[in-house]
N, C-alpha and C positions, 0 to 999 in steps of 0.2 A: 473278559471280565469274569470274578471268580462268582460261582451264584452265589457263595455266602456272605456278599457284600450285599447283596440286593433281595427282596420279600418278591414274591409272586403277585405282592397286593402291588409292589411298586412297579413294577414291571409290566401289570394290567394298565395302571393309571397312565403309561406313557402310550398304549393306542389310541390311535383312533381308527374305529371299524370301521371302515371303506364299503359302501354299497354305493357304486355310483356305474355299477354296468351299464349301458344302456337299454338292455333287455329285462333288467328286474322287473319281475314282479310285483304286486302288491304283498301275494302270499311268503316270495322270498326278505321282503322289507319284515316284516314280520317274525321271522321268522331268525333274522340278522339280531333286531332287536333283543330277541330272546337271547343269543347268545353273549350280546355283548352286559346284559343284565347280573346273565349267569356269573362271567366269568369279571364285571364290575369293572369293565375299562373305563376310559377318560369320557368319549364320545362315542357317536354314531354318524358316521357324517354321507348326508344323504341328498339326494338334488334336490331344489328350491321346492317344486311340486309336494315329494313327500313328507316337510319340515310337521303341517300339521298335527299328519296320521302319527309320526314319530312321536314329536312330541306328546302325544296320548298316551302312546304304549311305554312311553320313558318316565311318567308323572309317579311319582316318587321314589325312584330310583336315585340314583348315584352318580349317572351317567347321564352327560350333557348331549344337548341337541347339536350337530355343525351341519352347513351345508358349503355351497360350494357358489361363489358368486363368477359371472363372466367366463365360465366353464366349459369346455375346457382350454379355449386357443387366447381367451384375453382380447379377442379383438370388438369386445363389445363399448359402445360408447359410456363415458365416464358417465352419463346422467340413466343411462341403461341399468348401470353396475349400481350408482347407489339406488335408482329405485327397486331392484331386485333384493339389495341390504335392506332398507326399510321395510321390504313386503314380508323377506324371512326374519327378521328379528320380531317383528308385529305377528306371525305365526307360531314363534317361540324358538328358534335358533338363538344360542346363545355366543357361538363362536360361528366363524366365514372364513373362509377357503377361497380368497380371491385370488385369478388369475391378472398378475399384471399385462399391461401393451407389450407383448413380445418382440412387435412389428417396430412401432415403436423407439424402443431401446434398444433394438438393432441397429435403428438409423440415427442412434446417437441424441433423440430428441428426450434429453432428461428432464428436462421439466414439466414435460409433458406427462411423462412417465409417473414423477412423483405428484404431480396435479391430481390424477387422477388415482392412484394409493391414497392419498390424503384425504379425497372424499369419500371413498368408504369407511375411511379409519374413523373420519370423522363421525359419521355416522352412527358407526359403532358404539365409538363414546362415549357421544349423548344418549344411547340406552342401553347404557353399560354392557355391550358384546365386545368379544374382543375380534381380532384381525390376522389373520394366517396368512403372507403373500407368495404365491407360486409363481417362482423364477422361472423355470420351465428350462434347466441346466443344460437340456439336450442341445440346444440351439444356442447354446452361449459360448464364448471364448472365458476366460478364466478372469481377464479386464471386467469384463461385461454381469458375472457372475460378481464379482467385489462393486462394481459401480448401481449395482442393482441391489446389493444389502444393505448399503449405505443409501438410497434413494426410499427404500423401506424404512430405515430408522428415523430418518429427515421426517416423513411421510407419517410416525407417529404408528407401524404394524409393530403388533404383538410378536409375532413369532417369523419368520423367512423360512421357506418350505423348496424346497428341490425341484421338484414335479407334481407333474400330474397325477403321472400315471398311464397316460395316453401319448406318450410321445415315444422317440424309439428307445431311449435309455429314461435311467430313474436313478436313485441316490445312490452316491457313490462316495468311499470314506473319505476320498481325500477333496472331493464338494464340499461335504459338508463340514471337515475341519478348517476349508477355506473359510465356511460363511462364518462359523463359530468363530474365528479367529477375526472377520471383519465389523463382525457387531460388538456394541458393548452389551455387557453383561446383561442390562433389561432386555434385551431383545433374547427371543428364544430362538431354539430353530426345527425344524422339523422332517423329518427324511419321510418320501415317498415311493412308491416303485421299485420292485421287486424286491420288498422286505419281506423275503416267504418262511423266513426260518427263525430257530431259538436264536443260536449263533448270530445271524445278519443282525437279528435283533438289538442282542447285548454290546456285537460291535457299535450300532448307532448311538448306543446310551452311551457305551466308553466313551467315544467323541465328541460326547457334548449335547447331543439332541434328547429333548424334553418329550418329544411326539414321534410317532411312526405312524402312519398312515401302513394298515396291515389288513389283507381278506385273509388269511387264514389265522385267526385271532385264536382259534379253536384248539387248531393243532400245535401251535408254539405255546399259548402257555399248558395245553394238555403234557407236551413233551416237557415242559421247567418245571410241570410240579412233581412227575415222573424220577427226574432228574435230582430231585432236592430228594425225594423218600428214597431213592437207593444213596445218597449221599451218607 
């Protein structure tokens, strides 16, 4: 992608700053917040726990609260997953980062699969958040990757998301010109996992993806605005 198709501001608005180590801090939540302020990304997306404290330090900012529902293996029970939506949207998350039944839709049990998309989507909904669903692509056949976008569009998610982040691999171009290529056009889609660069960056947008789930939010667009002043 050439940069001079694209602003810096647009290029912020497609992260979402990933704090979701298990060892964060309070003071590195904090501290995440600050930069993703700074530099006016999309989100912040943070475990259920710290939706409140976020929310505080995001209040009149720019940048939207996310967390992360059924996190990060999916194998939480569907009535599990929407009281976890409820508790984080009632907290002030405005978007979710659900992990679908990996196990599941491995064993072919679709209905099941979208039963339970649908009830957090629904959830959503009704208090206006919208719905991100983590396919978890490391674990999938490419069948299974296309029968799982389409079980999310069924299922009423906003966007289809690649990974975690925690599995062995993470988004890859030709994933997510699959999924791009499987959903209709409302449905968005979102790359996660090992987005460390300008470059991985701008590839994900050229293919279609609206969102990146990125930790080094700092140093890609530090290096694109870099890159635009010697331009």
């Amino acid at each position: 992608m050439k940069l001079d198709t694209i602003s810096v501001e647009q290029v912020a608005k497609v992260i979402d700053h990933s704090l979701l180590k298990p060892e964060m801090t309070e003071a590195e939540i904090v501290a995440g917040c600050e930069v993703a302020m700074k530099y006016h990304v999309a989100s912040v997306c943070v475990k259920p726990y710290y939706v409140p404290l976020v929310k505080k330090l995001l209040e009149g900012s720019d940048v939207l609260v996310s967390t992360v529902i059924g996190f990060p293996h999916g194998g939480a029970t569907t009535a599990s997953k929407v009281f976890e939506a409820q508790d984080a949207i009632a907290n002030g998350a405005v978007e979710l980062d659900m992990v679908l039944n990996i196990g599941e839709l491995r064993s072919g049990n679709f209905d099941v699969v979208r039963e339970d998309i649908k009830a957090v989507c629904d959830v959503a909904n009704d208090r206006g958040a919208k719905v991100k669903v983590i396919l978890e692509n490391a674990y999938l056949t490419d069948e299974l990757k296309v029968k799982a976008c389409q079980l999310c569009e069924e299922a009423g998610a906003d966007w289809v998301k690649t990974s975690t982040g925690f599995a062995p691999s993470g988004a890859t171009l030709d994933d997510l010109k699959l999924m791009r290529a499987t959903v209709s056009p409302k449905v968005q889609v979102k790359a996660a996992g090992g987005v460390r660069t300008l470059d991985a960056l701008l590839d994900v947008i050229e293919v279609g993806c609206t969102r990146s789930g990125a930790t080094a939010t700092a140093v890609i667009l530090d290096e694109l605005i870099q890159r635009k002043s010697a331009a």
